[in-house]
Structure formats: structure tokens, C-alpha cells
N, C-alpha and C positions, 0 to 999 in steps of 0.2 A: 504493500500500500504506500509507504514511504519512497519506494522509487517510482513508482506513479503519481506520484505527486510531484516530485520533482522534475519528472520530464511533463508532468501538466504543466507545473509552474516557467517551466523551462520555453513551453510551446507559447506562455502564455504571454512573458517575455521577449519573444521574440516579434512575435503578430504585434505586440504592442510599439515596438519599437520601432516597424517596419511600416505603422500606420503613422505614428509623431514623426520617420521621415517623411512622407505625402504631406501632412500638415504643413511643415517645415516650409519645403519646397511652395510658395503660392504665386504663381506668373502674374504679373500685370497682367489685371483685365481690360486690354483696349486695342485697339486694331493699328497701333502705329509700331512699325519693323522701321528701324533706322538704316538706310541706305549708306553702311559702310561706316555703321558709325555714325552720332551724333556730333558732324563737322563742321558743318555749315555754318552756322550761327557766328560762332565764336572763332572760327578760321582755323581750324585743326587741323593736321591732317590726314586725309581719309584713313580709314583701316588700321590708326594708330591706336594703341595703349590708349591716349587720350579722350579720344573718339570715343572708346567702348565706354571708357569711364562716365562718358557725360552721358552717353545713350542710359548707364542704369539713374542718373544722377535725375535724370529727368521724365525717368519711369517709362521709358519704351516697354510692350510687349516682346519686342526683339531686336537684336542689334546684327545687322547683316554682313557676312566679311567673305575675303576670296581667297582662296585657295592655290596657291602654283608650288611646282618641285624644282629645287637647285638642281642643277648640274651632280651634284652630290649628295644629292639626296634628301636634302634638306626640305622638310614645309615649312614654309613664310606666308606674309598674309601681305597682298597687294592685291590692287584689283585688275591692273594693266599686266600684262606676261613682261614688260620694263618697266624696272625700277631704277627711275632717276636717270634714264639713257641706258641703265645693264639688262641686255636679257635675261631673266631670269633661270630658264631653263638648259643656257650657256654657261653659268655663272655659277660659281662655288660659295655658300655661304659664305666663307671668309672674302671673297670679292665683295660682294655685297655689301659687308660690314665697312668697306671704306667709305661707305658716302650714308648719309643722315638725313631722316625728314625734317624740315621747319622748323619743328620745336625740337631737335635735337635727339629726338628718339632715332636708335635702327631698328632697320626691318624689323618688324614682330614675326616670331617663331609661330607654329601652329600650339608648339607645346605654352608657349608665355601667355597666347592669347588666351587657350584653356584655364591656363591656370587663374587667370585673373576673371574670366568670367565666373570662375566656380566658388569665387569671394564672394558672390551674392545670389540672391535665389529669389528673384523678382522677375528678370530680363531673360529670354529665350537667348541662345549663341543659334543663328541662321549659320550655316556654314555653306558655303558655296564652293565647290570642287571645279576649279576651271577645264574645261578638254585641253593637254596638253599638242595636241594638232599633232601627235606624232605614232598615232595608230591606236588601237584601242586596247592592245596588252599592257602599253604606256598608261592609260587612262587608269587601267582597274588595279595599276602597281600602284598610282596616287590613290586612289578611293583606297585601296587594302592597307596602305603604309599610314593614310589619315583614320580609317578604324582601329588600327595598332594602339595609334597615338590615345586615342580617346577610351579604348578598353585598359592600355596603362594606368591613364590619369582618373578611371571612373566615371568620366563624362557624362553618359552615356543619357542622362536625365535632363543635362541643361542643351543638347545637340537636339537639330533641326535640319534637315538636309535640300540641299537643291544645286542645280545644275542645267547645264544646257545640254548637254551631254547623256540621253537616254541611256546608253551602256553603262555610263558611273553610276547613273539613277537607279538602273535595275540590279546592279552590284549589289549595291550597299542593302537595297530590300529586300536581296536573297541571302547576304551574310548576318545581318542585323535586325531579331526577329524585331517586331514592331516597332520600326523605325520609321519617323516620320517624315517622309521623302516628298517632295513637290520639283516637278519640271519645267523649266525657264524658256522655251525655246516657242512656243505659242503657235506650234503646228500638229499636236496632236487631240483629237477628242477629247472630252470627258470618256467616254464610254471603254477608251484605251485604256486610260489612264487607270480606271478603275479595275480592270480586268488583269492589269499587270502588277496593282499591289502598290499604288501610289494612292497616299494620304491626301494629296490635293493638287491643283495646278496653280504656276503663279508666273501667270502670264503679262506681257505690257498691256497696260489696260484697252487701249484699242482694239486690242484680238478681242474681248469681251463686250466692247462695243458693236461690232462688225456680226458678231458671229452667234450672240446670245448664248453664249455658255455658263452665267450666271446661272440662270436657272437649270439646264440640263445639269449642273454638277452639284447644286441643292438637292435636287431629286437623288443623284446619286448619293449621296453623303460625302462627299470631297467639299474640301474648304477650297475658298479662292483669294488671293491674295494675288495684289494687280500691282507690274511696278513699271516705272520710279516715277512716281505721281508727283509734281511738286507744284501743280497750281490749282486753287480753291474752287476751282469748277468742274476739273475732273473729283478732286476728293470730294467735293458734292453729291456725286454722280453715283459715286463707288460707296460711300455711304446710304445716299438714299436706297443702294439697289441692297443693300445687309451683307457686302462682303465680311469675309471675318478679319484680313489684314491688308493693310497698304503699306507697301513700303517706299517710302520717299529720301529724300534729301532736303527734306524740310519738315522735320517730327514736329517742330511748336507752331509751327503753322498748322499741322493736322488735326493736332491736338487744340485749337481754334477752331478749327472748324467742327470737330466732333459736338465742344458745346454749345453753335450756335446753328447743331445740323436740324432741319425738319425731322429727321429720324431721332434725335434728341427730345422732340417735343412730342413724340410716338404716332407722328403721320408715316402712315406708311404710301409709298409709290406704288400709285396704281396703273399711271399711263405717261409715256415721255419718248420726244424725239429728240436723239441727240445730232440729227443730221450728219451722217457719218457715211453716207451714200452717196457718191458726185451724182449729178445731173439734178434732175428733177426729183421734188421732196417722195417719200416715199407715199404712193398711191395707199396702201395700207391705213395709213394715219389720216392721208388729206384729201378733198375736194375742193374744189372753184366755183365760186360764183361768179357767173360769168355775163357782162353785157355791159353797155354804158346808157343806162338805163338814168342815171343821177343817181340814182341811189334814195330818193326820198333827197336831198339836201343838194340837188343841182351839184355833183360833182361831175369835171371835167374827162373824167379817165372814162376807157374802156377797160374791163376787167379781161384779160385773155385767159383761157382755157389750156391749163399744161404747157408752156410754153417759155423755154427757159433763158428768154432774154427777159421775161420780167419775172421768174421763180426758177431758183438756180440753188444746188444747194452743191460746193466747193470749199474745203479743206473745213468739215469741221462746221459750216455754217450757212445758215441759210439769207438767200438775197433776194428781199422782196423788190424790185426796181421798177420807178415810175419813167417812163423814158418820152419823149416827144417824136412821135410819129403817129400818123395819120389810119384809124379804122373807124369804119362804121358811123363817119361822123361827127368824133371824135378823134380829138389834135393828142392827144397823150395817151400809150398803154400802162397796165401797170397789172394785180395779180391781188385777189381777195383769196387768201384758203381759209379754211373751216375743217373743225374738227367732227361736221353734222354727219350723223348717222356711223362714223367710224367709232369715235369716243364721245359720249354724252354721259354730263353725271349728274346729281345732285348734293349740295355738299361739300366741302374739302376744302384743301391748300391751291394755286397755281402759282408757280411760277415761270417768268418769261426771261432767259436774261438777253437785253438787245441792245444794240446802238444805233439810235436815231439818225433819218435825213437831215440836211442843213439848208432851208434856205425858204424863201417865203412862195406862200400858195402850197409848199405839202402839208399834208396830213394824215402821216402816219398813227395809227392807232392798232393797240391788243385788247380786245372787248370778248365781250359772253354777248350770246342772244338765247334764248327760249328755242327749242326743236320741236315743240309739238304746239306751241303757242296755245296755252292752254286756256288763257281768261280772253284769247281772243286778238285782235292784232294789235301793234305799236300803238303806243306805249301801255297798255293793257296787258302786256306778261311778260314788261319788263326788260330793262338792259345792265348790262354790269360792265363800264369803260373802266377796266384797268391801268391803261394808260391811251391818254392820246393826247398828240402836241401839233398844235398850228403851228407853221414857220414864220409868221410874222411878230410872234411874240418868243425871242428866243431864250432859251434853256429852260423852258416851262413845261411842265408835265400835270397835266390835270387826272382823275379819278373820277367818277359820277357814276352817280345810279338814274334810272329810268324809271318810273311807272305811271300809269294813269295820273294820281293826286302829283307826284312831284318830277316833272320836264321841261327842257327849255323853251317849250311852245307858252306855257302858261308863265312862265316867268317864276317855277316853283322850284327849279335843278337843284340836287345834293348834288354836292362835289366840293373837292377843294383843289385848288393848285399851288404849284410848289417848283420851287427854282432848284434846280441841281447842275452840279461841276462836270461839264465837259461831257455832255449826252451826245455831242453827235462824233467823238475821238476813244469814247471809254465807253466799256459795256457795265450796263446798270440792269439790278434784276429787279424786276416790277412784279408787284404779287400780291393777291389778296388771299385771306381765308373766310369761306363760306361757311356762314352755323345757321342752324333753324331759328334762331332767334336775333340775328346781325352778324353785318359784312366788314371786315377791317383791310386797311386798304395799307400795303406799304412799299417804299423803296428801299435797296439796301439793307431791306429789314427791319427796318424804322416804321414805325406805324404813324400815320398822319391822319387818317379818316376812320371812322368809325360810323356805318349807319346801322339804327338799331330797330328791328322788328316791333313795330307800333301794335300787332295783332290786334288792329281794327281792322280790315278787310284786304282783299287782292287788291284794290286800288292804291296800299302805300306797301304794299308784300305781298310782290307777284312771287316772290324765289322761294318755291315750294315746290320745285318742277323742275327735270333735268335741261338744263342746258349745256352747249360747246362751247369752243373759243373760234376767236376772227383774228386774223391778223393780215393786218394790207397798209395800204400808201394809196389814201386818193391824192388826188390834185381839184385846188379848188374848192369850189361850194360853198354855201352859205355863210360858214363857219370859218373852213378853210382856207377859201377866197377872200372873205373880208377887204383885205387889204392888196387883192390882186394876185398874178402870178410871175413872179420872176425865171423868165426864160431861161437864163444862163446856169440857173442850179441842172438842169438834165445832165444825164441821167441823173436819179438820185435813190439811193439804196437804204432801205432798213435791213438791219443785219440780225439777225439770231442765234444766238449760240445755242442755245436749248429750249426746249418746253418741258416742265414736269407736272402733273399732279400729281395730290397726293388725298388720300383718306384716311380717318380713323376708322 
């Protein structure tokens, strides 16, 4: 009984011990992988001792580094195959060690970096295995020679693995039981991936854009981590869609933007064009209104139908263009799309981020109208102008709402305007949130409007009924024209970077 008891207590001991390491060990919970180190900021340089230091100093989820093999055999950590002009893989550690980064450190070893990562137990070590380009017995001698390293030092809990390199990738997952492998190279499936025993892909974010792999690799259970992100509209992007890691060269920027992300405030993306398709916008998402009709408001344009000298969408963005030629009548074309019958909602966040035409007689506008016009027509179920700007009154951006009791016909319009810095050089993100009970209108993020559900009747609260968005560039009109149309602005473009909504 007495030695059953001691190996109970023995067992008991041990589980115990082996759970207070789990405990121990607690990763930052956040989606920011530091691109070689937290360098940037404070001028470090990359892949240094220092780097790594600030990446935990600053509470990365991960700190990402690269991998090459000396001439002798050595692992160092560089992300270029030269360091400082040496090639690495020509070069003898001790060559090496004749020349020094910036702040005076040399090359980090594979075993230095380990070690020093393994001083804290917050930050992942991302290790990245570079393809040595010298055949693939070369490659699997480096991935074999870095699991040596990391079975010596016991690493094996704070390592994360990736590469561009499929043969290093599938090494390491066939020597290293649950090891957590992702591949860099942005050419293969989800569905490969999965099937070969990779933990996730961590692709440049445009493959993710292009190809919708978000979601087929959700479904699979693969994480995605998209790199090297480093401006707030792609981490926008990559946030609103619930990757689990970004990795940038610019963590405090990310980390800015995680607390001021709509997915922070638990809207979730329900529909968004990031324009990432040259030509014309995708038919999917949009339709035209098409005619020069006036539009109700005597405007000057004809609207064309698909037609990519006035909707064009090129690197990244879409280009609504009012141009001066001759249809149907009318002396100017130009391009209304709608999101009617592709996306209609009720409800939610939109954002638009765009930069404005310059010059007087446009009028660009991002608006909601009503899809089933439910209490009947204009102004009867209502408008939601997001933003729209006449060009004769410059760097102004107005907001309004529509309905029966309160329209510019009666003299009754909500709306406010508001002067902002450089709309027609800098993109600004225009955006309201829709609730059953009031609309909040803002730029930047900044809220400047507020209208609030009076529930006295459809006549001051049509927005109980799904509507789309409009985005176009007339020329002219009531409003527009006021003050005439200066010829010389042609062509003249609204530009779009994105559209998102979103819902709770």
C-alpha cells in the first residue's frame, strides 16, 4: 500500500507539475507577429538581439526571424542570404564576425536567438528557414541541423515554423510531431495544405484578397496569418475578415489599429469590395444605373452602363470618372453603381474609404436609397447621404438624411457639414452606423451627426427596410451646379479604396 502510494503520489507530482508548466507558459493574446523583430520604430536593426527584445517589451504575439547556414555550418539569423555585402552561405562564421550591425551587435547565432527568446514566455519565436537555393538535401541538412538546435536547447514550446520552401515545411512536420508549420510562398490551396499536415498558411495578404482563402481555410481549421502588412487599411481588412495573425513591420501601428478596429467594437463583416480585380468592378457586387435622365435634380451626366472609361477599377482601387464627351444629349459621361439586389441590408456599420474630385460643378456622392421603397417613393422611404460634396464649396463634406417630414424640398434637411484636410490628395473613410433607433454619421471615425429615431411614424423613420449603397460623380444640377460648371476640371475621378459593411 505504501508503495502505491508513492508512485500515486509520484504520478500525482508529476501531472501536477506538467500542468503549472502550461500555466506558466501564457502567449500574448493578439494577432500582431513582429516582422523580424520589433525594429522599426526605434531604428534597430532587423533580426537583432534588440529587435527581439522590444518585440516581447511590447507584447507581440510573435516575433518573426530568418534562418541561413554558414559556409560552416553555422545558423545565424539574417533575413537577406548577405550580411553587410558577405554571403552568407560562402562565408565562415568567423568571417562574419568581422563586421557588426548599427548598434554594435554581431550576427545572432540560431542558438543566442533561442536562448534569449526562452527568457520569456509571452512572445511566440516564428522561425523562418530560408531555401538555401542549393538543392533540397541542402535545405533538409538546415531544417535537420535547426531541429538539433532546438531539441538541444528544449525549445521546442516557444518555436513556430515557416518557410517558402515546401520540402523544409514538410521536413520539419514529418520529424516534429505537432509542430506548428505554416507556408510562405502563396501558391498552394488550403485544401493542400491541410492534407499535408500544415497548421496554417501565411500568405502576403493579396493572395487572400484575390483568391478568398480566408474562409476556405476557416472551414478547414488552418489559421491565416497574412504578411508584411504595414498600412492601416490593409490591417483593417485583415482584421475585419478575423485572421488570427498579421505580421508587419509596424507592431504599434497594428496594435492601433486593433483598438480602434470595427471588429473591436464586435461588428462583424458581412459584405466588402476590396477592388483587387483590374478592369471593371466586379459584376458580383455591382450594377448601373444607367441614363441621363437628370436624375430628379437636372444633373448634366449621362450615366454609362459597364464601361471602363468612367468605372475602372486599377491597382487596388476603384475610379468612378466624370469625363466630357458627348451621349445621348448629354455633354459629360460619368458611372452610378449600386449595390441593389447584389447586397441589400438592414442595419449595420458602412464604411467607404475615398478621395474626392476637385473642382467646381462635381458632385461626387456615397449614399443608401431604399430597394423595395416601401412607404412609397422619394422622399417617402427615405435617403441616407453618407457623404456628398459640391465642388464649388471646397473641402466640405456634408451627411443628410431624407424623408417625407424632413428634405431639402421643404426646407426641413438633417444634415451637417464639415471641412476636412486634403479630400481631394488623401483618402478619408466616410461611415455611418445604422440602429433601429438612430443613424451616426462619421469621418475618420469621429462622429459629427447623430439623427435619432423620433418613433412617430415612416414620415421622420423610413429606415426600417433594407437598403444598398450608390456611389457616383454627377456633374451639375441643382445643387451641384449652383454655381456653374468649370470645364477645365475633366476628367475628374472619385477614387475608392474599399467598401465594407458590417453587422452585429
Amino acid at each position: 500500500m505504501k508503495q502505491l502510494s508513492i508512485a500515486g503520489l509520484l504520478v500525482l507530482m508529476i501531472s501536477t507539475s506538467g500542468i503549472a508548466q502550461k500555466t506558466i507558459i501564457s502567449w500574448n493574446k493578439n494577432q500582431v507577429i513582429a516582422h523580424r523583430g520589433a525594429w522599426k520604430k526605434n531604428n534597430l536593426p532587423e533580426n537583432s538581439i534588440a529587435s527581439l527584445r522590444q518585440a516581447f517589451k511590447i507584447n507581440c504575439f510573435g516575433s518573426e526571424f530568418d534562418v541561413h547556414m554558414t559556409l560552416d555550418s553555422v545558423l545565424v539569423v539574417n533575413h537577406d542570404p548577405t550580411f553587410l555585402g558577405m554571403p552568407i552561405s560562402k562565408s565562415t562564421y568567423k568571417q562574419l564576425l568581422t563586421k557588426k550591425l548599427s548598434n554594435g551587435e554581431a550576427i545572432p547565432t540560431l542558438e543566442s536567438y533561442l536562448n534569449e527568446g526562452m527568457k520569456q514566455k509571452k512572445t511566440k519565436l516564428i522561425l523562418e528557414l530560408k531555401p538555401q537555393n542549393m538543392g533540397k538535401e541542402r535545405d533538409e541538412f538546415l531544417a535537420e541541423s535547426a531541429l538539433q538546435m532546438i531539441r538541444k536547447l528544449k525549445a521546442e514550446a516557444w518555436v513556430d515554423y515557416i518557410s517558402f520552401g515546401y520540402d523544409i515545411c514538410t521536413y520539419i512536420i514529418a520529424h516534429i510531431p505537432n509542430a506548428k508549420v505554416a507556408y510562405l510562398a502563396g501558391d498552394v490551396a488550403p485544401e493542400k495544405l491541410k492534407a499535408d499536415g500544415f497548421v496554417g498558411s501565411d500568405y502576403h495578404y493579396s493572395v487572400f484578397q484575390k483568391n478568398n482563402w480566408i474562409a476556405s481555410s476557416k472551414k478547414l481549421g488552418l489559421t491565416v496569418n497574412a504578411w508584411t502588412v504595414n498600412t492601416e487599411p490593409e490591417m483593417e481588412w485583415l482584421l475585419a475578415n478575423e485572421v488570427e495573425y498579421i505580421t508587419t513591420n509596424e507592431p504599434e501601428l497594428l496594435f492601433e489599429a486593433i483598438k480602434k478596429s470595427s471588429i473591436a467594437n464586435k461588428w462583424k463583416l458581412k459584405w466588402s469590395d476590396e477592388f483587387n480585380v483590374k478592369g471593371l468592378p466586379n459584376p458580383t457586387n455591382w450594377t448601373y444605373d444607367v441614363g441621363g435622365s437628370g436624375w430628379g435634380n437636372n444633373e448634366k451626366q449621362f450615366y454609362t452602363n459597364a464601361d471602363t472609361l468612367n468605372a475602372n477599377v486599377d491597382k487596388g482601387v476603384l475610379n468612378i470618372t466624370a469625363r466630357k464627351a458627348d451621349k445621348e444629349n448629354k455633354n459629360y459621361t460619368s458611372a452610378r453603381l449600386a449595390t441593389r439586389k447584389k447586397f441589400d441590408w438592414k442595419y449595420g456599420r458602412v464604411e467607404v474609404r475615398a478621395m474626392l474630385p476637385k473642382g467646381r460643378g462635381l458632385w461626387p456622392a456615397i449614399w443608401m436609397l431604399p430597394t423595395d421603397w416601401k412607404y412609397g417613393s422619394w422622399p417617402r422611404s427615405g435617403e441616407i447621404d453618407i457623404m456628398e460634396h459640391v465642388g464649388y464649396d471646397p473641402d466640405t463634406v456634408h451627411g443628410t438624411v431624407h424623408t417625407e417630414a424632413f428634405n431639402h424640398v421643404k426646407g426641413t434637411q438633417v444634415g451637417k457639414a464639415l471641412i476636412i484636410e486634403n479630400p481631394y490628395t488623401e483618402y478619408h473613410v466616410y461611415a455611418i452606423e445604422w440602429f433601429e433607433d438612430h443613424i451616426d454619421f462619421f469621418i475618420d471615425g469621429k462622429t459629427y451627426l447623430t439623427f435619432k429615431n423620433s418613433r412617430k411614424n415612416f414620415s421622420e423613420w423610413p429606415f426600417d427596410q433594407p437598403f444598398h449603397l450608390l456611389l457616383n460623380v454627377a456633374v451639375g444640377g441643382n445643387w451641384g451646379g449652383a454655381k456653374g460648371i468649370d470645364e477645365s476640371v475633366f476628367p475628374a475621378t472619385m477614387k475608392v479604396d474599399y467598401v465594407r459593411i458590417f453587422q452585429k
